[in-house]
C-alpha positions as CSV (number, residue, x, y, z in Angstrom):
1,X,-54.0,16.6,12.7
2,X,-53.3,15.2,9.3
3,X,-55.7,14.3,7.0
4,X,-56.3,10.3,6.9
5,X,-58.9,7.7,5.5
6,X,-61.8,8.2,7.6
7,X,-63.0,10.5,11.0
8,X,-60.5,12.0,13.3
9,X,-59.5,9.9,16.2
10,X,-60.4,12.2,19.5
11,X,-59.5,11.7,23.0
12,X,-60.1,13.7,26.0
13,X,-57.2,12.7,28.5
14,X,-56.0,14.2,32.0
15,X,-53.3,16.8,31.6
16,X,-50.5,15.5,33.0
17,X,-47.9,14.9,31.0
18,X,-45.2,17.0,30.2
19,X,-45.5,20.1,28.1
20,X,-49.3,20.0,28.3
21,X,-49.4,23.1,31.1
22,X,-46.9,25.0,29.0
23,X,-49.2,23.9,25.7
24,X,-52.1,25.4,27.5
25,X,-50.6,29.0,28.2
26,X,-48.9,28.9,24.8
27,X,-52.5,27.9,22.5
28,X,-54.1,30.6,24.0
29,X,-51.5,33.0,23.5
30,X,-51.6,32.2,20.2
31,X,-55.3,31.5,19.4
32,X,-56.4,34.5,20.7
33,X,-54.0,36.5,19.2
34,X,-54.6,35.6,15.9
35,X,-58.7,35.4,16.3
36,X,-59.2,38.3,18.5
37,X,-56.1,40.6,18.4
38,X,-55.6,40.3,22.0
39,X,-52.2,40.9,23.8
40,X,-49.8,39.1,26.5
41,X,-52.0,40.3,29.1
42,X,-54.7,37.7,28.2
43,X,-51.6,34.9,27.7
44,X,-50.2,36.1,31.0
45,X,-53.6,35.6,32.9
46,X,-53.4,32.1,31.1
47,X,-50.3,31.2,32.9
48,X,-51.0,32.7,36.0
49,X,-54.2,30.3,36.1
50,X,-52.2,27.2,35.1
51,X,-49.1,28.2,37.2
52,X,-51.9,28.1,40.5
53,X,-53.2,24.8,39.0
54,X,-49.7,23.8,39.0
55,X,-48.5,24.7,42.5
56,X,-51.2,22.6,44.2
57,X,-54.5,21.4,43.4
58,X,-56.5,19.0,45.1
59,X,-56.8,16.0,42.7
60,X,-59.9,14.7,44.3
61,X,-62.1,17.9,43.3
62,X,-59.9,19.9,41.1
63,X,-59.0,18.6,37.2
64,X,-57.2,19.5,34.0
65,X,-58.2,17.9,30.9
66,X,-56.3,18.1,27.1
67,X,-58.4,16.6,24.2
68,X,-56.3,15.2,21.4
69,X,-57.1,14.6,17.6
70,X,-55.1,12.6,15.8
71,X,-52.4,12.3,18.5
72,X,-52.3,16.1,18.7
73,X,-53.3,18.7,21.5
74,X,-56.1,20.1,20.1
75,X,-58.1,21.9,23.2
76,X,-58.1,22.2,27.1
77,X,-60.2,22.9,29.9
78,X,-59.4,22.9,33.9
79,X,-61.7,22.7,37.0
80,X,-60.5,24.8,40.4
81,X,-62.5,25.3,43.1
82,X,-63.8,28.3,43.7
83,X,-63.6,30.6,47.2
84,X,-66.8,29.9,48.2
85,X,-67.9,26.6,49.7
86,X,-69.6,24.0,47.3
87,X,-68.7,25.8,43.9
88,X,-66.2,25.2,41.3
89,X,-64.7,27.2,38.3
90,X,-64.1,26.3,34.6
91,X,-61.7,27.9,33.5
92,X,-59.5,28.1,30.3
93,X,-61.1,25.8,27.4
94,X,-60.4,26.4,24.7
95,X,-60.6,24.5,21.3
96,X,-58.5,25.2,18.9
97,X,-59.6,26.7,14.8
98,X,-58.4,23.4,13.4
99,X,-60.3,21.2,16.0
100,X,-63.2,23.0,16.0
101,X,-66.6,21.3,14.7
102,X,-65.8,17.6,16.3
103,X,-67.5,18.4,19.6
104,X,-64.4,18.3,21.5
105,X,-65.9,22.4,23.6
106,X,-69.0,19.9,24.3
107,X,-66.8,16.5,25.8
108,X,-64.3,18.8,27.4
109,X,-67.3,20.6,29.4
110,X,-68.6,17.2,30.3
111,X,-65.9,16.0,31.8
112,X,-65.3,19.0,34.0
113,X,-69.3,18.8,35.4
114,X,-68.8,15.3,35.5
115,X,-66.0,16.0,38.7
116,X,-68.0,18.6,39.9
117,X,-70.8,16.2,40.4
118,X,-68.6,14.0,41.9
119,X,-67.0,16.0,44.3
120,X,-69.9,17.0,45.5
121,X,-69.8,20.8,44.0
122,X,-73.4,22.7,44.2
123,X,-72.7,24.9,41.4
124,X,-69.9,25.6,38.7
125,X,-69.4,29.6,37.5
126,X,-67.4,30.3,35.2
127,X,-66.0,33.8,33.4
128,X,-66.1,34.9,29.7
129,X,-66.4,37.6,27.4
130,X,-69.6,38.4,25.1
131,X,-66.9,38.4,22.5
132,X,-67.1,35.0,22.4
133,X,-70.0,33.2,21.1
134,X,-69.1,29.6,20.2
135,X,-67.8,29.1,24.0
136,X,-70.7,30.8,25.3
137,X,-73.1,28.7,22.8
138,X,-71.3,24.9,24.6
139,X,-72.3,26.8,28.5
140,X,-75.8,27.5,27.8
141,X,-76.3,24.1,25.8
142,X,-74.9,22.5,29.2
143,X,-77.4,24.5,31.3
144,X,-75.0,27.4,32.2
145,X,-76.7,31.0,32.5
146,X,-75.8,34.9,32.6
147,X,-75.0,35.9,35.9
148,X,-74.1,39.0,35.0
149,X,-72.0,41.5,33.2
150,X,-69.7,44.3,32.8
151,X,-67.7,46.4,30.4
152,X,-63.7,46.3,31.1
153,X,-60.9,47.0,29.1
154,X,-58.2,44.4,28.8
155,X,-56.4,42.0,26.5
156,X,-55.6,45.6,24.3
157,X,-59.8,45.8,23.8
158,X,-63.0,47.3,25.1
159,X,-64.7,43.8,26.2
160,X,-68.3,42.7,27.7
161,X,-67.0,40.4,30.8
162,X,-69.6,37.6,31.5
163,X,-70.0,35.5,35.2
164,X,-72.3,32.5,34.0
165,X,-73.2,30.1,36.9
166,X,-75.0,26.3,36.7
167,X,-77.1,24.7,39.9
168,X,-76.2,21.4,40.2
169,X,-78.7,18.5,40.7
């Protein structure tokens, strides 16, 4: 993401090309780390996520996306099914500090409820921490609300855990 005459060119692509599931695991590693102070058990949830993405996904009703600025990976977002019948998850987007402000949280989300909808999914949940504001400010502008929430401790902090869940049309 260098700087150039005029805006940022953006994409929002599958991710399927090599080094994009290993990108994933390793931006939030480090993203997170550096914002939030949190340790490898965050990263290793990350990979543990991707790695079950990885082994078999149903390609149909289950998606990864990797939005690129300026030919660089700049933010991520998956869609899994979920254990009960007619709902997926979104899981893992993330946007990263230097991509931030060009709507890619907003496209990102849209193409994950965009397969939902397709797919024929009846609602999408998803998990976050209250920690986490701008995320939580792209679910509710999509129609996302609290589910609920508890206190845990993990990632190396005391954290609010959030469910948020959206009724499809």
């Amino acid at each position: 993401m260098s700087p150039q005459d005029g805006p940022p060119h953006v994409v929002v692509r599958p991710a399927d090309r090599p080094g994009d599931l290993g990108w994933v695991v390793m931006a939030h590693g480090e993203c997170y780390a550096e914002q939030f102070g949190w340790d490898g058990e965050f990263e290793a949830m990350v990979a543990r996520i991707v790695a079950d993405y990885a082994a078999g996904h149903d390609p149909a009703r289950e998606a990864a996306w990797i939005a690129e600025v300026d030919g660089e990976r700049a933010g991520c977002v998956f869609l899994v099914a979920a254990d009960e019948p007619g709902t997926a998850r979104l899981r893992t987007l993330l946007v990263t500090p230097k991509a931030r402000g060009l709507g890619l949280g907003n496209r990102l989300v849209e193409h994950c409820l965009d397969l939902a909808r397709a797919a024929g999914y009846r609602r999408v949940t998803l998990w976050t921490n209250s920690s986490l504001v701008s995320a939580r400010r792209i679910y509710e502008a999509h129609g996302f609300t609290l589910a609920d929430e508890s206190p845990h401790h993990s990632f190396g902090h005391d954290l609010v855990g959030q469910n948020w869940t959206l009724e499809l049309a």
